[in-house]
Structure formats: structure tokens, C-alpha cells
C-alpha positions in Angstrom: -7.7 -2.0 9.0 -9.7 -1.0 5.9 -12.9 -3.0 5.1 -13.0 -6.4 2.8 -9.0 -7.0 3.6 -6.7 -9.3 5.4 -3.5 -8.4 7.4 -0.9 -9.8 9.4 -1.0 -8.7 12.8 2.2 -9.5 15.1 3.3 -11.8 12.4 1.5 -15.0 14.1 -2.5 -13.6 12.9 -4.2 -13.5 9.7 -6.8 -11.2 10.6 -10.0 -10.9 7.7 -12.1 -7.9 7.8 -15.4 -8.9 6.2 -17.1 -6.0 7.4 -17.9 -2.2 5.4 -16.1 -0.4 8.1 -12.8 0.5 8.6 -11.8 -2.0 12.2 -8.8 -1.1 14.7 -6.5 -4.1 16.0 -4.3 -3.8 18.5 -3.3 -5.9 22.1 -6.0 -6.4 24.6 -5.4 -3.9 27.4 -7.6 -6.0 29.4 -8.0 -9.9 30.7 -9.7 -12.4 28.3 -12.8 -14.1 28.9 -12.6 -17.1 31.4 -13.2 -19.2 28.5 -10.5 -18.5 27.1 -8.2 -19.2 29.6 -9.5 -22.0 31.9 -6.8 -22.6 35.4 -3.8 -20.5 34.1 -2.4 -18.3 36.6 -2.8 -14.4 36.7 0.3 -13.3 35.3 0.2 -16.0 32.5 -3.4 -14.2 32.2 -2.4 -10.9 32.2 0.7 -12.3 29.1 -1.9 -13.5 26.7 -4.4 -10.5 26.9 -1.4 -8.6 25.5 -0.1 -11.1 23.1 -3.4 -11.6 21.6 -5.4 -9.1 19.3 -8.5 -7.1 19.9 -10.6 -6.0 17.1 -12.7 -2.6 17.8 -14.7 -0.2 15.1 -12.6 2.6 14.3 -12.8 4.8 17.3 -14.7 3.0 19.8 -14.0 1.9 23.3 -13.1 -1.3 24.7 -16.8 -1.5 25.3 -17.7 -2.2 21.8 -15.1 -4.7 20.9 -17.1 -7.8 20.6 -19.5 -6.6 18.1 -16.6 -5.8 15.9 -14.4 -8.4 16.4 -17.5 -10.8 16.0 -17.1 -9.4 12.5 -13.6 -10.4 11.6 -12.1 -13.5 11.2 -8.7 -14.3 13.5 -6.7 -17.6 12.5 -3.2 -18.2 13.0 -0.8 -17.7 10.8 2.1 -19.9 9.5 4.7 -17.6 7.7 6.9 -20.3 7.3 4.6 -22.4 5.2 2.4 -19.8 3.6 4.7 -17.9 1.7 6.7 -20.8 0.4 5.8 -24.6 0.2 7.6 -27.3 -0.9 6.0 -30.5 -1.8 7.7 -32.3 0.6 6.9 -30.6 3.0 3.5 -30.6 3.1 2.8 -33.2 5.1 4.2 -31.2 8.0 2.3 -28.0 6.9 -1.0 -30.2 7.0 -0.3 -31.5 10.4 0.3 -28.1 11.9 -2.7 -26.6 10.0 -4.8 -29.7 11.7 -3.6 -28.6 15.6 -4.7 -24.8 15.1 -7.7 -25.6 13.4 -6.5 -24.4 9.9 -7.3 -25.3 6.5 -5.2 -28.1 4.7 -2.5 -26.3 2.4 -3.0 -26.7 -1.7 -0.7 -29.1 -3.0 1.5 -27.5 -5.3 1.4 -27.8 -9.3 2.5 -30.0 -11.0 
């Protein structure tokens, strides 16, 4: 991912680069922090660590993941409403940007 940009990652990420070098994202190869996961099971676990992305500086380990992805911004992302809008509904977008901690949408123009 080259530095200053945004992608798309798995079609469900927005993923923001904000750094001045060039960060790898790909699935977690390992668990996530407890945190992250409080009372789920292992194998539901095991799901989300490869579901979910891991930003790394270009060529570095696991190891160094952290720093990096401290770095980049991860959000969700709502295809459905961000490439197209409609007035009504953006009620619906707002309330769905609300639950995942997202920004509310722009109304359209007028």
C-alpha cells in the first residue's frame, strides 16, 4: 500500500495510509489480542484473525505489525452506501454509520 492513500481491503475496509512508507496488508496469520475478542470460542477466534487485516511495513515480520498498523487508519466500509446515496436513504446510511462508529454520510445537493 503506497504512502498518503486509501484502499479497499476485502471489500468490507477502508484502510488510510497516513504514513511516508509504503505498508503491507494482508489477513492476520495469528490470533488477535484478548481485547479484541472477549469469551468467543477458539475456532470463532482462529475465523476473525483471518477475516480481519494486518497492517506491517513493507517487508517486516509479524513482529513489527503494531507500530505500523498504529499508523494506519482501519474503519469499515459500506459499499453499498458509499458509492451511491440517495436522499432517502440516508437515514438508514446514518444509522449504520452510528453502530460501527462511522462518520454521518453528507447529505446530497440540492
Amino acid at each position: 500500500m503506497p504512502a498518503h492513500s486509501s484502499i479497499l481491503w476485502d471489500g468490507r475496509y477502508r484502510i488510510t495510509n497516513s504514513t511516508d512508507e509504503v505498508l503491507q496488508v494482508g489477513p492476520h496469520t495469528e490470533l488477535l489480542p484478548p481485547s479484541e475478542i472477549r469469551g468467543l470460542p477458539p475456532s470463532m477466534q482462529r475465523h476473525m484473525a483471518r477475516i480481519s487485516p494486518q497492517i506491517r511495513a513493507h517487508g517486516e515480520t509479524e513482529a513489527g505489525a503494531d507500530e505500523a498498523s498504529a499508523h494506519a487508519t482501519v474503519e469499515p466500509a459500506f459499499p453499498l452506501f458509499d458509492r451511491f446515496l440517495a436522499e432517502t436513504d440516508l437515514p438508514l446510511a446514518d444509522a449504520v454509520a452510528r453502530l460501527f462508529g462511522r462518520k454521518a454520510y453528507l447529505p446530497p445537493p440540492a
